[in-house]
C-alpha positions in Angstrom: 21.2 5.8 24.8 21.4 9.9 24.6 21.9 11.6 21.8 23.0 15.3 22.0 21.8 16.3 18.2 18.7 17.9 16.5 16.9 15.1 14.0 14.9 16.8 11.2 13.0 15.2 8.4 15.2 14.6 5.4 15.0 17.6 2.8 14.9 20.0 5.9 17.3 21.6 7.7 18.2 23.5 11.3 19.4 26.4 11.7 19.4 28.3 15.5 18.0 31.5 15.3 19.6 32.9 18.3 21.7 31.1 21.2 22.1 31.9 24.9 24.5 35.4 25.5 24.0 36.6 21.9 24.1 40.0 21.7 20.3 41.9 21.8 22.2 45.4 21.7 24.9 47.4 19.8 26.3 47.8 23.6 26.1 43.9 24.8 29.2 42.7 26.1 31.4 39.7 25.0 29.1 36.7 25.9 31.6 35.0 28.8 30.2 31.8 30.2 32.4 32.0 33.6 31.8 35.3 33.8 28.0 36.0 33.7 26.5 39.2 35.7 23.3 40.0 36.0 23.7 43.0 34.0 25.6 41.3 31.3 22.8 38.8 30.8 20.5 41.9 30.5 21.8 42.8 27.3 22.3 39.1 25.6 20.0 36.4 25.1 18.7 33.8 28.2 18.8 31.1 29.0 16.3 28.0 29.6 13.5 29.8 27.1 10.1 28.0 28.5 8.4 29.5 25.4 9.1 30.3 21.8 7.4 31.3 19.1 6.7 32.8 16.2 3.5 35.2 15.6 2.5 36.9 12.5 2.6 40.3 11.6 -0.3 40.0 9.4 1.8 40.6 6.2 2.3 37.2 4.7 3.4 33.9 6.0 7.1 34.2 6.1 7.6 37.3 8.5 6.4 37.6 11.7 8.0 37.9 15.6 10.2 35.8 17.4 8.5 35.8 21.0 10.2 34.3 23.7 10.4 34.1 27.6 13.1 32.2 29.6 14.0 32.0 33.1 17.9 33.5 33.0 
């Protein structure tokens, strides 16, 4: 059996934090999944991320930096 869902702990909760073709500039265009270009995808966020994490700024344990690499 598949199940296409995120299972958390209960008393937790998900939330994304950012989803393929977001925006990453005030310029990005229109994310438009049949319509991808490479330069398009250079201003929105990729696709199959092969690392994510988040790294502290040294400030306290609730803000930090969202570091990611993906493939697209």
């Amino acid at each position: 059996r598949t199940v296409d869902t995120v299972t958390v702990p209960e008393g937790y909760r998900w939330d994304p934090i950012i989803r393929w073709g977001d925006p990453l500039f005030a310029d990005s265009p229109e994310f438009e999944i049949a319509n991808q270009t490479g330069e398009s995808q250079s201003k929105q966020f990729g696709y199959n991320c092969d690392y994510l994490n988040v790294i502290s700024d040294g400030r306290n344990d609730r803000t930090g930096y969202l570091v990611t690499s993906h493939e697209y």
